[in-house]
N, C-alpha and C positions, 0 to 999 in steps of 0.2 A: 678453289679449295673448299669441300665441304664443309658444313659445320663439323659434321660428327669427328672428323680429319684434326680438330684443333686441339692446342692443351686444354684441360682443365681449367689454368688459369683466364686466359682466353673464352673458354666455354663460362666462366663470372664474371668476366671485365664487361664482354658484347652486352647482355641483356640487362646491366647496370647502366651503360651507357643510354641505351637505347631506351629505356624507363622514364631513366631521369630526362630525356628528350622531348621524352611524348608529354611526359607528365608537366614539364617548363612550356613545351607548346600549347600544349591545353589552357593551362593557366593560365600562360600571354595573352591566348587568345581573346582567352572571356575576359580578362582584364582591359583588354584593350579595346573588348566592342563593349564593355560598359564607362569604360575614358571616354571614347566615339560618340555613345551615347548621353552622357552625364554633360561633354565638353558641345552638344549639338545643343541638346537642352536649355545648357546656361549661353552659347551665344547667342537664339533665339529669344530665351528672356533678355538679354542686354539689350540685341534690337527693339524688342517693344519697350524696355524703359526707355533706350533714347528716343522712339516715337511718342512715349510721354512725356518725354521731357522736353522734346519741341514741341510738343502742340503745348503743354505751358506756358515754356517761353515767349512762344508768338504769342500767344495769346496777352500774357504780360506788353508785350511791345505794343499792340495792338492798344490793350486798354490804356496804357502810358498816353498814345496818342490822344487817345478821344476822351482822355481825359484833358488832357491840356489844350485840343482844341475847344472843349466844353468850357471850359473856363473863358478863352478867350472868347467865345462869343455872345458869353453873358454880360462882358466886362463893357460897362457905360463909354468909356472911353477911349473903347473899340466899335463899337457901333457909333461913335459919334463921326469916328475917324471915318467911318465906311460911307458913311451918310454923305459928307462931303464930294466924295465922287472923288476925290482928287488923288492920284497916283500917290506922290509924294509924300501926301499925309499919311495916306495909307498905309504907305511902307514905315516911315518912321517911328507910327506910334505902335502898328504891329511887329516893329522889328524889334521896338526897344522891348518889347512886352516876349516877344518869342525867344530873345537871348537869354531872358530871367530862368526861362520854364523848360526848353528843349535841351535834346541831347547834341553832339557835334556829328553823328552818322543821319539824323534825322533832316527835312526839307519841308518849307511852309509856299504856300501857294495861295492865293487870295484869288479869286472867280467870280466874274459876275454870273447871274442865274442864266445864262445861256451858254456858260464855260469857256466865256474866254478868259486868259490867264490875266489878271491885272495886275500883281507883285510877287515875286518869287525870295522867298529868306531860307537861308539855313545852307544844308551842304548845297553841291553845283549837283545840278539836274541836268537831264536833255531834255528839259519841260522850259519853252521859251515863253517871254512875256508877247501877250496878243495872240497867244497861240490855242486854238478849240481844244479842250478838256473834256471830253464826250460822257466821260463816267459823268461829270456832273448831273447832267440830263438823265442817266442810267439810275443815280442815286435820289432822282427828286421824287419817283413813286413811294420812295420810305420817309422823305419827308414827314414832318418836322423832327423824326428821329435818324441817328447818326447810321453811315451806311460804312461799311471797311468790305476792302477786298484785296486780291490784286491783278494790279495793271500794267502793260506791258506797251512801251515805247520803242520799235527797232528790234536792238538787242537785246533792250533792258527788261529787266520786272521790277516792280515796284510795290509795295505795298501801303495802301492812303489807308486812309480815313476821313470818311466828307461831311463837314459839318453844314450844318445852313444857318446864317445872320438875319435874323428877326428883327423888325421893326416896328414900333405901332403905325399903322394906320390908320385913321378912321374909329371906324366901331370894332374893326380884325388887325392883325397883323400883317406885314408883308417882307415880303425874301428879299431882303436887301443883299446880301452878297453869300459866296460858301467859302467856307474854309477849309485848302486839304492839305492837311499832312500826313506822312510817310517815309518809309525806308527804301533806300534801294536796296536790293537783294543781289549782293556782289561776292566775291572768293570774301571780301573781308568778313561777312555774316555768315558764309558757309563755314569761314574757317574758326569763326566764334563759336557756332553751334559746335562743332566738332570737339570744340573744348570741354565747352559745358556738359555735353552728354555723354564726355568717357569715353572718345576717339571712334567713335558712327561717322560715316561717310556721306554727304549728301550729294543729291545732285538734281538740280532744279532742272527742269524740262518745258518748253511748251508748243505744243506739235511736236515735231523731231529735232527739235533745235535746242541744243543744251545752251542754260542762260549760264549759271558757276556749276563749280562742281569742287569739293576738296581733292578730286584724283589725279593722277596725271592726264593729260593730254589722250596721251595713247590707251591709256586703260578705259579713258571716258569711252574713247571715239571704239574701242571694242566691244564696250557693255553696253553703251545706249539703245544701238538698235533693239537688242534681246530684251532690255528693260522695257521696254515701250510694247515689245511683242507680248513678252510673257506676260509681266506686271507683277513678277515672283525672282526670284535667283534664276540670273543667266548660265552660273554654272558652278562649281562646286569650290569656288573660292570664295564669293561671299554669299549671305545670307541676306536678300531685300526685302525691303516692306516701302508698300508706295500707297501715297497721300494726295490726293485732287488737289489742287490748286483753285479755288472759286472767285470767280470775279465779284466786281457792286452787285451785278445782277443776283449772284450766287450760282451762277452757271461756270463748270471745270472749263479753266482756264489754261492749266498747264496738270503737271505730275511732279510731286515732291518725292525721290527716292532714298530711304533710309539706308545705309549697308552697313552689314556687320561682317567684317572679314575674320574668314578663318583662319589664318595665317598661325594666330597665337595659339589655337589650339590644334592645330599641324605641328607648333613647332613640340607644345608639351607633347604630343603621341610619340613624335621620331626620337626626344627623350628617354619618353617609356618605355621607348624597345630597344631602344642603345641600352639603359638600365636590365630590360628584362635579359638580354641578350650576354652583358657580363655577366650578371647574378647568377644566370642558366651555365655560361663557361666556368666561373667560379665555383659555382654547385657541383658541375659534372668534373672540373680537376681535383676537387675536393674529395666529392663520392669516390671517382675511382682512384686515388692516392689511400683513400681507407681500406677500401676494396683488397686493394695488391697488398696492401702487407699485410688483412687479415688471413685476405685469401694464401697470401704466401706461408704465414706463421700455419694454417691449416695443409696447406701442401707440401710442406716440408715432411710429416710423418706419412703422408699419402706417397712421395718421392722415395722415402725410405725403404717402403716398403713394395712400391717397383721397382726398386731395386734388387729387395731379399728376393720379387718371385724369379726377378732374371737369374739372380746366383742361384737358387732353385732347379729352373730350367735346367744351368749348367752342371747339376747334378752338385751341386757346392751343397750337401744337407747340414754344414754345420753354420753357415749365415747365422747370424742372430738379428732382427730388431731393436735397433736403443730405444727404451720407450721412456719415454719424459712425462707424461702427464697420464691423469687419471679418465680423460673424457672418455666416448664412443674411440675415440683416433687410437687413446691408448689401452683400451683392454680389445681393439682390432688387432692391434701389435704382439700385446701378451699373449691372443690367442692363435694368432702366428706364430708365433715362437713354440707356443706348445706343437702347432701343427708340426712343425719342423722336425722340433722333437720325435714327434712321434712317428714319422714317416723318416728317421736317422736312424731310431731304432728296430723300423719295418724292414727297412732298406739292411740293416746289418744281419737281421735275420734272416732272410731270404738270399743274402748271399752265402752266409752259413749253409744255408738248406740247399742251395743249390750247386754248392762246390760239396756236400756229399752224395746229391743223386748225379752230380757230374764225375766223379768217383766209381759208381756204380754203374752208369750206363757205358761209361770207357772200360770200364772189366769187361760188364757183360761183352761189350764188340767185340775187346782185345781176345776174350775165351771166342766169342763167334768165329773171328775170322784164322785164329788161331788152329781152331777144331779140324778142319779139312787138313790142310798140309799136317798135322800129327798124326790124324790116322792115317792118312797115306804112310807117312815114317813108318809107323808103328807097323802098319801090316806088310810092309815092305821088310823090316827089321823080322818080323815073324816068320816070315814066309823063308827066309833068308839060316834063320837058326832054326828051326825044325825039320827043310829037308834038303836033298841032296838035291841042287838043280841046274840043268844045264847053264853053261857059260855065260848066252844071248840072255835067258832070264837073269839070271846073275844081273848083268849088266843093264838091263831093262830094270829092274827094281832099284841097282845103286843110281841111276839115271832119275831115277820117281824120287828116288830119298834125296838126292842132292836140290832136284830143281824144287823138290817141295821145303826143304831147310833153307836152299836160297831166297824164296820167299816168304820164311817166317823173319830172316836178316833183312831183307829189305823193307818190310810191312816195318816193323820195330824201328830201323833208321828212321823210316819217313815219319814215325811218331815222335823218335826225340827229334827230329829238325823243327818239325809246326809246335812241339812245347816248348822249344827255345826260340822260337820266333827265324828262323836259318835254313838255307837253303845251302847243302855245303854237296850237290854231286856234281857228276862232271858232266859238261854241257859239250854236246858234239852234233855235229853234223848228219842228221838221219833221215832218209827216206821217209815221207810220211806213210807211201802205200807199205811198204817195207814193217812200220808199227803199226800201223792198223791190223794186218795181218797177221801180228805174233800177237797182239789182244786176243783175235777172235779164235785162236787155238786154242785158247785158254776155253773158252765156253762150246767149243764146236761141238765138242761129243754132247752136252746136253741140249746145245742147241739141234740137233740132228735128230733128235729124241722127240721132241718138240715141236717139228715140222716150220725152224725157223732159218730162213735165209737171211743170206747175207748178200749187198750188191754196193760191188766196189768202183766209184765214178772217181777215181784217184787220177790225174795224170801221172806218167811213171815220169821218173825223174824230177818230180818235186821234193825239193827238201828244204828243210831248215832248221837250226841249231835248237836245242833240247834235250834235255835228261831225258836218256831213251827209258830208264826203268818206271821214272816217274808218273812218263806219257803213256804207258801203258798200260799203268795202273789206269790212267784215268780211262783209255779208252774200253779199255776191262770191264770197268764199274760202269759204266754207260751199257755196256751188249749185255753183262749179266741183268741188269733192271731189263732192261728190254727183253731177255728172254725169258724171264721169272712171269712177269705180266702177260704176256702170248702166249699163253697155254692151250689153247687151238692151233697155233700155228700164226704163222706171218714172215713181214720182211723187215730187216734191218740195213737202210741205206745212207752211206756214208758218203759222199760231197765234198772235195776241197780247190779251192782254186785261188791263184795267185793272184796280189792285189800289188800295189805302187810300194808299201814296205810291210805286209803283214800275208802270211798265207790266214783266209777263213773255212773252217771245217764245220759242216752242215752234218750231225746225226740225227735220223729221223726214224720212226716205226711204225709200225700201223696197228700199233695198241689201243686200248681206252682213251690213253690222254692224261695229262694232270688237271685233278681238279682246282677249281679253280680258288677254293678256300686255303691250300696250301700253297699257290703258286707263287705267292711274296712273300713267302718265307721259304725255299724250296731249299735255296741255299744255306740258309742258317744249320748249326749244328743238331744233331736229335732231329729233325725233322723228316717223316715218314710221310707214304701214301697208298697206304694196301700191299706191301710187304711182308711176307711171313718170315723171314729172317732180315738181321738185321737192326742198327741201331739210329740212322738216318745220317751218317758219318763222311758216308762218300760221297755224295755231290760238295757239299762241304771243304770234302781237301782235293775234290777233283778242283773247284774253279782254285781254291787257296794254289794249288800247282800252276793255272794257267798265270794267276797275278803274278806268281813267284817268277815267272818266265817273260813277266813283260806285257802279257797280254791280260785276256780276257774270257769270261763266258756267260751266257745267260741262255734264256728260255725262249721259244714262240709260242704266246700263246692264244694263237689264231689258228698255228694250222691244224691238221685234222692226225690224231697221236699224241707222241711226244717227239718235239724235235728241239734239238738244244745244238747250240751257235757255240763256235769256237775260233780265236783269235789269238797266232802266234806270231810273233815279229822274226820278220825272215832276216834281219842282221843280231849279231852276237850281244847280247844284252850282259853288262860291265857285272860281274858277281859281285856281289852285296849282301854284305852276311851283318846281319842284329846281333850283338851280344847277349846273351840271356841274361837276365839282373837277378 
């Protein structure tokens, strides 16, 4: 269906809807790429705070250490201990001394200067006693200052700090033993960081070997390769940021990877458009709930008033509009109303006017066609009382006076029958070629005058039921037009032939033709077309004779002349007479 096809109503509801759409989608949109943007921003700054916030905290852990190993290796009665060479002491007086001062995730380890392990205190390691300590060697170029890194056992990592024990010697000092402690770097410390820095994900790396991680299993074993490749977001769920790992040397040892997932700000977006998505439904049931009953309260006098022009149309001029208000809506109404008016009052005038020159041009025909058969009377009547005249004339003049008075009676019936709407003669059974033939007697003498023929394609023996006076008026009124107009001369050919229930009869001439300006009104009443007599009456009650009879008549106007079509029903059609009112 069109637009242009729809109501009114309809033609306000669509472009409201569809407004309020664009204009809710527009909005959402920018609202939602600046959510997008705002919500990408602030998870990228949470990532780098919690990279600052781990490199503090390590760093915190870190000094904790080498603090408290610094102490211990200042402490007299620790070097005394160390001095002795003896396992036992060693462990005793630095274990009594390392339970005051460490933490319970922290691990102590005592080394001689070629890093072998001589006492292990604090949590459980997989650093055995007697076993090579290699950073130690690695952290003696920074001797006599403290070295941190971290270090990596198997599976583990580790985080030290290696001190060195000092002793006098001599005129210098000497390396009497090192001391390292450290953390391991386990889910326990990932899943501490994760606390502390606002729920950041890490995941320790070194080579391709993930040492903890706070993620699952399966999400590690999916990100890690991409992590290592890219060294940025594997993909569009979280946000990384990656940190070297440095060993004593200071040379990368593994990869620390920060993540900030966006989960939480996916979930605020699908929020914001669930939100935007009611608000936009609610808005547009809203909008168009105002819509319809304003639009309705404005369609109501618009309805009304399709309605006055239909009763209009149906010639109804006395409609009125109810007009209720004073807007544009209501002085459209009031000036309808006048229109109405004034075209009720046009309308009564013009039928005035036209029911007296309908008056006058029904005289004038009535005297037209009246005038021939009275003179005939008349001079038949004269001819008659002035002198003495043989018998045959005698009777040739009462002959003229009777068939011309029978045709002023018959002309006059057929008038009161069409002003009373009735058709009241007697319908029989006649020859057609039989009527055509007593028509054209009627015209023969002028048409002879005239040099016009007549050519009759009748089958004999065709007939059907019809007012013989009436059908011959009509076929009368046909050969007179045709002969009036062929005033050179010509032919007049008549056509009829039987059909399944109707005889059709074909008259045709080889005149001018009808123009074409009159030819849809041809039949209407008054209607002429280069006629010198006459008031355009008889085509008129020739077809009104064919309907009265059941059938029909009309025009061709294609062929070359004038040829007009006629259709009678060859069974008896039931009489049916209108009351006149």
């Amino acid at each position: 269906m069109s637009f242009s096809r729809l109501s009114l109503l309809w033609k306000i509801l669509l472009p409201t809807s569809i407004v309020l759409t664009v204009v809710f989608a527009a909005a959402g949109w920018i609202v939602q790429s600046s959510v997008i943007k705002t919500t990408t921003q602030s998870v990228e700054h949470e990532a780098r705070a919690s990279f600052q916030a781990y490199e503090s905290l390590w760093k915190a852990r870190a000094d904790r250490l080498a603090t408290v190993s610094r102490i211990l290796s200042t402490m007299a009665s620790v070097r005394a201990a160390f001095g002795t060479g003896d396992r036992a002491t060693i462990r005793d007086t630095a274990g009594e001394l390392w339970s005051k001062v460490s933490t319970e995730d922290a691990f102590f380890l005592v080394a001689d200067p070629q890093g072998k392990i001589i006492v292990s205190l604090g949590a459980p390691v997989s650093i055995h006693l007697n076993e090579d300590f290699p950073e130690v060697q690695m952290a003696g170029a920074r001797f006599p200052d403290q070295a941190s890194g971290f270090v990596q056992r198997g599976g583990e990592l580790f985080q030290v700090v290696v001190t060195p024990v000092y002793v006098q010697a001599g005129s210098g000092t000497g390396l009497l033993d090192v001391l390292v402690a450290g953390y391991a770097v386990d889910s326990r410390v990932a899943a501490q960081l994760k606390e502390e820095t606002g729920g950041s994900d890490f995941v320790f790396v070194t080579g391709r070997q993930v040492i903890t991680s706070t993620l699952p299993r399966d999400v590690v074993a999916q990100l890690t390769p991409r992590l290592i490749e890219k060294q940025s977001s594997p993909n569009d769920d979280y946000l990384a940021l990656a940190t070297p790992l440095m060993d004593i040397r200071g040379q990368p040892l593994g990869q620390l990877f920060i993540l900030r997932s966006f989960e939480a700000a996916r979930q605020s977006i699908r929020t914001l458009r669930r939100d935007i998505v009611v608000l936009w439904l609610s808005a547009l049931i809203a909008a168009l709930l105002v819509t319809y009953f304003v639009a309705r309260r404005i369609m109501r006098p618009v309805a009304e008033l399709d309605r006055a022009a239909a009763e209009i149309a149906r010639q109804n001029y006395g409609y009125r509009v109810d007009v209720r208000s004073g807007d544009e809506l209501g002085r459209l109404g009031e000036t309808f109303n006048g229109m109405c008016e004034s075209i009720q009052q046009a309308r009564e005038e013009l039928t005035r006017q036209e029911r007296i020159s309908t008056i006058g041009r029904l005289s004038s025909s009535i005297v037209h066609d009246l005038r021939n058969p009275l003179a005939a009377i008349y001079a038949g009547a004269e001819m008659l009382f002035d002198g003495n005249l043989p018998m045959h004339k005698v009777r040739r003049l009462a002959n003229n006076i009777y068939r011309a008075s029978r045709g002023i009676q018959d002309m006059l019936q057929q008038l009161l029958h069409i002003s009373r709407g009735s058709s009241a003669g007697l319908t029989e059974v006649c020859s057609v070629r039989d009527v055509v033939s007593a028509a054209w007697s009627v015209v023969e003498t002028e048409a002879d005058a005239q040099n016009v023929s007549l050519i009759i394609d009748v089958p004999d023996g065709l007939e059907c039921p019809m007012e013989r006076a009436r059908m011959e008026r009509v076929f009368c009124n046909l050969f007179e037009n045709a002969v009036e107009v062929m005033t050179g001369g010509g032919t007049v050919r008549i056509q009829a032939k039987p059909e399944a229930s109707a005889v059709v009869i074909v008259v045709q001439d080889t005149g001018p033709g009808i123009r074409p300006e009159v030819r849809g009104r041809l039949f209407q009443p008054f209607v002429t077309f280069g006629k010198k007599n006459g008031l355009g009456l008889g085509l008129a009650l020739s077809r009104q004779t064919l309907l009265d009879h059941g059938g029909d008549m009309w025009v061709n106007g294609t062929a070359p002349g004038a040829e007009f079509h006629m259709r009678l029903p060859r069974e008896r059609r039931p009489e049916i007479r209108i009351a006149a009112s």
